[in-house]
C-alpha positions in Angstrom: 9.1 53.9 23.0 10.2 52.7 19.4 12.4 50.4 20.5 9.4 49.0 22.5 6.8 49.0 19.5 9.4 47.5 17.6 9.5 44.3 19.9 6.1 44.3 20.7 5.9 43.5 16.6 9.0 41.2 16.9 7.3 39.6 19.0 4.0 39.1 17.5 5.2 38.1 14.3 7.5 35.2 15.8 4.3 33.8 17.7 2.1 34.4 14.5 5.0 32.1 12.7 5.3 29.4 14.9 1.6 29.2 15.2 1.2 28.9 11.8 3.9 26.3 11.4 2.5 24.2 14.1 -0.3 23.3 12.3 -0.5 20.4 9.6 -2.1 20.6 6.5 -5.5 19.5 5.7 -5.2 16.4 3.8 -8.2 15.4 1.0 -8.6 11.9 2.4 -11.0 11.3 -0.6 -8.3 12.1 -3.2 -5.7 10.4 -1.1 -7.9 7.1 -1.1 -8.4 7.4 -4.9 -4.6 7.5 -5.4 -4.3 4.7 -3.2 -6.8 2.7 -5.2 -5.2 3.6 -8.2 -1.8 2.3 -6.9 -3.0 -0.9 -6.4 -4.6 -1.2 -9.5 -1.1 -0.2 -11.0 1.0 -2.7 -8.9 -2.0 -5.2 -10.4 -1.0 -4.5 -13.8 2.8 -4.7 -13.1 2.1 -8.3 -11.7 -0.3 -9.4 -14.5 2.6 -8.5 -17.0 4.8 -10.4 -15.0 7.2 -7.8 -13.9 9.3 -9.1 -10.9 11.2 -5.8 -10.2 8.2 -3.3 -10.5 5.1 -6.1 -8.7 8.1 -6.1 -5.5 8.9 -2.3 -5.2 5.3 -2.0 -4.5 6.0 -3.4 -0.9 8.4 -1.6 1.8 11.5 -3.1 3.0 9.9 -4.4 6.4 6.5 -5.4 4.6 4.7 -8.5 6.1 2.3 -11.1 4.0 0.1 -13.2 5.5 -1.9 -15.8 3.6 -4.0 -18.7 5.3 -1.8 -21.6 5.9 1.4 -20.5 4.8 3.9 -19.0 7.0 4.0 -14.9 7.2 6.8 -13.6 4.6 8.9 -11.1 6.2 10.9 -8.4 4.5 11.5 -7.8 0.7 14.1 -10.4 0.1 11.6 -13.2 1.2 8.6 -11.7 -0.4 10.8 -11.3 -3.8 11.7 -15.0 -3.2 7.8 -15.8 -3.2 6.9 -13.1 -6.2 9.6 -14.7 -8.3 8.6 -18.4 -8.1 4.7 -17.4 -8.7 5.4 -15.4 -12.0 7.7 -17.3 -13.4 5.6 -20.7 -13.3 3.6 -20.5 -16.5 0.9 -21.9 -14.7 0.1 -19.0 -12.3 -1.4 -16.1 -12.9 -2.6 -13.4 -10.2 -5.5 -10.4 -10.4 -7.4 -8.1 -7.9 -9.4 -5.0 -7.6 -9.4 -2.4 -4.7 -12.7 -2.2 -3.4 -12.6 0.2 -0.4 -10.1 2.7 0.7 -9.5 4.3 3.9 -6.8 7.1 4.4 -5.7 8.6 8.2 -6.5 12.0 8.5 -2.3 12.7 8.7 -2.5 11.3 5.1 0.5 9.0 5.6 -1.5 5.5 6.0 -4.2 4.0 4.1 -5.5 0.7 3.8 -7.7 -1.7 1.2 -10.3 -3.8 1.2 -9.2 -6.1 -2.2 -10.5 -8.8 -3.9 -8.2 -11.1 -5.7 -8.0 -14.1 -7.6 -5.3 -16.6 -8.3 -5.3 -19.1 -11.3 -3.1 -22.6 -11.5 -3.3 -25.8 -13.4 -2.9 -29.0 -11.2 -0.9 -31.7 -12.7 -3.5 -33.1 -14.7 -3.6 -29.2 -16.9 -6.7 -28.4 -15.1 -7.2 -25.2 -14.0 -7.8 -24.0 -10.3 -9.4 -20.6 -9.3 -9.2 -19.2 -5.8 -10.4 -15.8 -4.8 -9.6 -14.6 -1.5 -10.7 -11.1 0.4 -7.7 -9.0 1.1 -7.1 -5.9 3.5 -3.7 -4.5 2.4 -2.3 -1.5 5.0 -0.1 1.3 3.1 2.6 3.9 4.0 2.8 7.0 2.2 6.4 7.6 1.3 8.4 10.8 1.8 8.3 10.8 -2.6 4.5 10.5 -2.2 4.4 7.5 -3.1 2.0 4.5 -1.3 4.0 1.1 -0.6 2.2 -1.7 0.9 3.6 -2.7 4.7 1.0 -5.3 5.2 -0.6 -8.1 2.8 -3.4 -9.7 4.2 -4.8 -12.7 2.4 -7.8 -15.0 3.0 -9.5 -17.2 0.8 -13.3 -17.1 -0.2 -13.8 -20.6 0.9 -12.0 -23.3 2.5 -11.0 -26.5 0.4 
């Protein structure tokens, strides 16, 4: 009969584990949207100070940009191309602002609603504005970080 009981409770226990390890934590999708809208305010700052290396880890390895009439940038190296050129012309200068996050109930995507505006001088010295409506679609890293996969760009207007 112990040797019953005693599996009996073996048994129970080892459901009463797995069961327990089946099931995925509760994720605050409220907290995890603020720390994604405070990422992109961050990786705003690294590009307004003109910091190649930090403005490009903010993407992932595979990320796509898309930005009206230009062709989509594929992968790091080609989107570190693009982020080099832009910062170090004098002449450019890039801002946004998060307005709207959404985070998956798994907590490992998220994506933004941004707004975002770009300043250059022609070639006569004057200066050109163009704001654009952005939705930007993150990954949550295994360090908990949030890298950008996809950059979505579109202007205000058309010229």
């Amino acid at each position: 009969m112990k040797a019953t009981t005693f599996f009996k409770s073996l048994f129970i226990s080892t459901l009463l584990l797995i069961t327990s390890g089946c099931q995925e934590k509760k994720v605050d999708q409220k907290e995890e949207s603020e720390k994604l809208m405070q990422a992109s305010r961050d990786w705003a700052v690294a590009a307004a100070s003109r910091d190649i290396d930090k403005t490009v880890n903010y993407w992932t390895d595979d990320a796509v940009l898309f930005s009206a009439g230009r062709p989509e940038l594929k992968g790091k190296k080609a989107i570190r191309d693009m982020v080099t050129e832009s910062l170090n012309d004098k002449n450019f200068s890039i801002s946004w602002e998060p307005i709207s996050a959404e985070v998956s109930e798994s907590g490992d995507m998220g994506y933004l609603i941004e707004k975002s505006k770009i300043i250059m001088k022609d070639s006569t010295g004057a200066e050109k504005v163009k704001t654009f409506k952005g939705v930007t679609i993150w990954k949550k890293q295994k360090d908990g970080t949030w890298k950008n996969a996809i950059d979505i760009m579109s202007p205000d207007k058309l010229d």
